[in-house]
N, C-alpha and C positions, 0 to 999 in steps of 0.2 A: 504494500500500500504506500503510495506516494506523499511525501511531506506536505500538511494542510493547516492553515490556521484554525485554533479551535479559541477564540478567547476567553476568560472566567468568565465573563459576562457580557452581554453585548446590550450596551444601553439604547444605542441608537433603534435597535429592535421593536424595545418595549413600546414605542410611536409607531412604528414604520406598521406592525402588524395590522391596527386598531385606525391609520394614520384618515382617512376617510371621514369616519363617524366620530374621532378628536376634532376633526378641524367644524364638525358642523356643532359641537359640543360648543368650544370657544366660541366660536362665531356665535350661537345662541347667548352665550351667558352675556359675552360681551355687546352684542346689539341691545342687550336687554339693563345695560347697564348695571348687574346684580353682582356684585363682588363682594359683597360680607354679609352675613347672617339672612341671606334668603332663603327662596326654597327650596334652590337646590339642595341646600344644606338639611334642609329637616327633610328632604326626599333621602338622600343618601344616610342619614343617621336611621331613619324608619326603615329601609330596606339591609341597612347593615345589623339591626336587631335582630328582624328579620330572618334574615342569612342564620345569626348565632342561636337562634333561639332566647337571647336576653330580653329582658321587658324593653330595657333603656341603652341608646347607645347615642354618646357625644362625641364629635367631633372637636380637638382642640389642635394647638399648632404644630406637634410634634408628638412623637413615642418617649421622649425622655418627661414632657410637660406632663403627659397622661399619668409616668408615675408619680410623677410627686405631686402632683394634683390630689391623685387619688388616696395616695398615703396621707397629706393634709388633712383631707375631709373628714379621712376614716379617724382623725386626731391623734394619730402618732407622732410622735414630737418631741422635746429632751427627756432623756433617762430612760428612752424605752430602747431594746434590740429587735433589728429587725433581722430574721435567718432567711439567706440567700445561698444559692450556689457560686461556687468562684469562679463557673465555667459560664460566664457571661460577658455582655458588653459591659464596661466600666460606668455605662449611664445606669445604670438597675443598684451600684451601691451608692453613685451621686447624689439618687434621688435621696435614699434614707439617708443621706448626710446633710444633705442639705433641707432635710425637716427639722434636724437635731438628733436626731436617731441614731444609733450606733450599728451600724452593718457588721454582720457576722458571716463571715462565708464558710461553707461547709464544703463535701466532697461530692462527685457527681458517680455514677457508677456506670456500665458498660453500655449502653447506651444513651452515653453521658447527658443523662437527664440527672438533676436531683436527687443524690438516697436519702429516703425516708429513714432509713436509722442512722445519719448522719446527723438529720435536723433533731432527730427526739433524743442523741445526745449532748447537742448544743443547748437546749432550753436549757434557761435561768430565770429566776425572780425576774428579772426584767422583760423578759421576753414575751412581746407584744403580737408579733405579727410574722405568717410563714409567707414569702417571696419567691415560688418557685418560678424559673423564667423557663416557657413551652418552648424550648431549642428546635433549627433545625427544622420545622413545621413538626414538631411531635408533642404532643400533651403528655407528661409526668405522669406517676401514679397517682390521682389524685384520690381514692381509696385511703390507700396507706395515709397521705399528708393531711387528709380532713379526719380520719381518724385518729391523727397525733394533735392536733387542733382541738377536735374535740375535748378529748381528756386533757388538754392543758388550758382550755379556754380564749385560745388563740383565734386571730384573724387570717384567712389569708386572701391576701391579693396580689394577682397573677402578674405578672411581666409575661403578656401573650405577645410583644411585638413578633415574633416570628414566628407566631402557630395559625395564625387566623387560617380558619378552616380545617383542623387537625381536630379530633375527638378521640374522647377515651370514654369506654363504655357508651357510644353513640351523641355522650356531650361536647359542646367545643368550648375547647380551647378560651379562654377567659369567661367563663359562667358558672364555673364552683367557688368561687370565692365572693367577698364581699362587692371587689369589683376587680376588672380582668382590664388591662391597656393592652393597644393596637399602635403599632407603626405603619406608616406607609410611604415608607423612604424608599423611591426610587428604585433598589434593587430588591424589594421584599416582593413579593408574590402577585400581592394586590400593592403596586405601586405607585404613589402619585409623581408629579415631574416637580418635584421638591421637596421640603419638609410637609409631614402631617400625623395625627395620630387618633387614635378615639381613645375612651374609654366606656367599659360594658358594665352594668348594674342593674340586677333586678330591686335593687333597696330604694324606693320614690325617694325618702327624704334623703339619702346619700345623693341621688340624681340632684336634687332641687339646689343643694350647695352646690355642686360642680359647674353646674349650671351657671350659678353665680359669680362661683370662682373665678372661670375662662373668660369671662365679659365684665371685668371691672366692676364687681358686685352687685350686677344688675339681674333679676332672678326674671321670671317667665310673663311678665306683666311689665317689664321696664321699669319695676322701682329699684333702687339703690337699697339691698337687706345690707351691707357689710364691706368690709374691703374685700376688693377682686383684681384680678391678673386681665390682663390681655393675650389669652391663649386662645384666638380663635381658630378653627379648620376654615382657612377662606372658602367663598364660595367658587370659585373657579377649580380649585382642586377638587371640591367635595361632587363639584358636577363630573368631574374629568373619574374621578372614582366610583361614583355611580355606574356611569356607565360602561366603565371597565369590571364591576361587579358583575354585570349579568354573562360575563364571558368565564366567570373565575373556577365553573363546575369544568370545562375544555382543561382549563392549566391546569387544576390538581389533578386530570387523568392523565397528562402528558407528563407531568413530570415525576406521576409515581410509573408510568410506563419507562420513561428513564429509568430510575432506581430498580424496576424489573430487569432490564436491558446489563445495568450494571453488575447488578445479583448473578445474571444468568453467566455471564464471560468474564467476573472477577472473584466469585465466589469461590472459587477451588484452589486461590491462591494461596498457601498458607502462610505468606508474608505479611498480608494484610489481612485488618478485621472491620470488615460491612457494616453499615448501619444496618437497622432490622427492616430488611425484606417488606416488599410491601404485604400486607395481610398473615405477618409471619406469626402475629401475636393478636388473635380476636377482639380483642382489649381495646386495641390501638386503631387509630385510622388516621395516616402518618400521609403528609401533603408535602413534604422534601423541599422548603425553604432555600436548606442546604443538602448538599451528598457530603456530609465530612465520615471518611474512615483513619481508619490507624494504621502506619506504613512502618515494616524494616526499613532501615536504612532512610527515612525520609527526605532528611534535605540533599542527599545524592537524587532520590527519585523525583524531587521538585526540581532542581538544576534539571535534570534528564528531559523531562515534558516541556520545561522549560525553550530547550533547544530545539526542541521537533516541534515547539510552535501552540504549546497544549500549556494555555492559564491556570492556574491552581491556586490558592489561597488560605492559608497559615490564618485560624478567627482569630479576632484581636491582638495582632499584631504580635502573636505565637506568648501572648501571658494570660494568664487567669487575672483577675482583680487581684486575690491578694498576692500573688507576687510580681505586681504593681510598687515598688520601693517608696515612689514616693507619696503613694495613700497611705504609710503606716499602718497598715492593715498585717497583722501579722497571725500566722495560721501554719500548720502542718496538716495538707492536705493528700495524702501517698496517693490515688490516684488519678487525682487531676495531673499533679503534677509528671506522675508518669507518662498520661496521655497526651501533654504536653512536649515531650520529645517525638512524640510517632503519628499527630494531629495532623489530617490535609484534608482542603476540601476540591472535590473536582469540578469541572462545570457540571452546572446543574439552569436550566431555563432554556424556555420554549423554543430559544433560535436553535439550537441542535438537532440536529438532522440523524439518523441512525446511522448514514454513515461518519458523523460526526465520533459518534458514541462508538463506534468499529474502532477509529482511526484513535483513539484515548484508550482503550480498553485492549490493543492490540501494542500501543505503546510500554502500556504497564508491564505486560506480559514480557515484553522484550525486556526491559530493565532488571528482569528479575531471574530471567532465564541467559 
């Protein structure tokens, strides 16, 4: 097979597919003069509840705003610990720091979700609230963590920026907890062409503060209840994501068809270990955000794809939160950090082609043979 470009990601794509029905999107919003808090925006929050099954969904300006928003509301704030996985973006412990909260990372286990007997070690007197982030497009066990919740009396609210449309036991992804946040940065699944985020809540009166919060404390009648943020989901993205929604059932079967395709011609390798198969686990119904597995010899095999033209991507810049130095976050986490030497992610997104997926999966093979 002859040398081809395969890149991590190809943004210019995520326009060019849809590029048609965007431009009559814009064209509408913008002839209509509607850029903040119209209807496109309550059309898009009601079909993205919708979508999750939650009662309530808001659109604010971003995935990191949604958490701390949502942590806010829920009143977490000095002296309390919030328990997160270290196998995150660095925005999911900013948010609990910057309510006053003390972020605790724990370890993640082999399908580097969250272990639930990591978190139900970590509880203390202070411990407020469980922070599982849906990696990856895949939901946690959320059995296990609502049942440690339970008996401790604990909150949890989800860091779902990368699950939307992922479910466990046929729930998705940010709707078991008090409230679940969404991103929709550009390379996420459902992506808008800038910053954006939501947050999901069936609790009204949590809804009715948030509500308040993202709009300069102006609640659902335009009065002023309190001080509030300027975190809105404009309306030109929330239109552009609407109507990227009703396409989003096509991508999660393309790109768990990927993760098939990868299974089937990577799976025998015993240098590397797979994420889980799609439908490998009943439990799960996993929509592949990311394809990250675990490689021998990795940054050989990243150089290697590297050259034959095949993007790859090391999450978070190849560190977990806490070993982040200068968050002073300090922890002994054994297998993050081991997964952290053998961590890669392949391309994963709809521009790929199967011979795309041939010519990456025929490359591995070479590097290891």
């Amino acid at each position: 097979m002859g040398q081809r470009s395969v890149p991590f990601f190809n943004y210019p794509h995520v326009y060019k597919q849809y590029e048609e029905g965007l431009l009559g999107v814009v064209r509408d919003v913008a002839q209509r003069g509607a850029y903040i808090l119209q209807r496109d925006l309550e059309a898009f929050e009601h079909n993205l509840a919708r979508f999750t099954g939650a009662r309530f969904a808001l659109g604010v300006a971003n995935g990191t705003d949604a958490i701390w928003l949502a942590l806010r509301a829920a009143g977490i704030g000095t002296g309390d610990e919030v328990i997160f996985a270290s196998h995150t973006y660095v925005a999911t412990a900013a948010s609990i720091h910057f309510v006053g909260a003390t972020p605790v990372p724990v370890d993640c286990r082999a399908d580097h979700m969250i272990d639930p007997a990591a978190v139900a070690t970590a509880i203390t007197s202070r411990t407020r609230a469980i922070m599982p982030t849906q990696l990856n497009g895949r939901t946690a066990d959320m059995d296990a963590l609502q049942a440690i919740a339970d008996e401790h009396g604990l909150l949890i609210i989800e860091d779902a920026a990368q699950g939307l449309g992922s479910r466990f036991r046929g729930r998705a992804a940010g709707t078991f907890g008090l409230a679940g946040t969404i991103s929709f940065y550009p390379a996420k699944v459902l992506g808008s062409f800038g910053d954006g985020g939501a947050i999901l809540t069936n609790d009204e009166p949590l809804y009715d503060a948030l509500y308040a919060m993202r709009d300069h404390g102006r609640n659902r009648h335009g009065d002023v209840i309190g001080w509030g943020l300027n975190s809105r989901l404009d309306n030109m993205q929330a239109a552009i994501l609407d109507y990227k929604l009703q396409f989003y059932g096509e991508e999660m079967t393309r790109r768990r068809a990927i993760a098939a395709y990868y299974q089937a011609h990577l799976g025998d390798l015993p240098q590397v270990q797979l994420p889980p198969a799609p439908d490998s686990d009943p439990r799960h119904f996993d929509v592949y955000q990311n394809y990250e597995l675990e490689a021998e010899r990795r940054d050989e095999l990243k150089a290697f794809l590297r050259e034959r033209g095949i993007g790859t991507l090391i999450q978070w810049g190849g560190k977990a939160v806490h070993q982040i130095e200068a968050l002073g976050i300090h922890a002994s986490l054994p297998y993050t950090e081991h997964m952290f030497t053998r961590c890669l992610m392949l391309p994963m997104n709809t521009s790929l082609s199967d011979d795309d997926l041939a010519y990456v999966c025929a490359t591995i093979r070479e590097f290891y043979t």
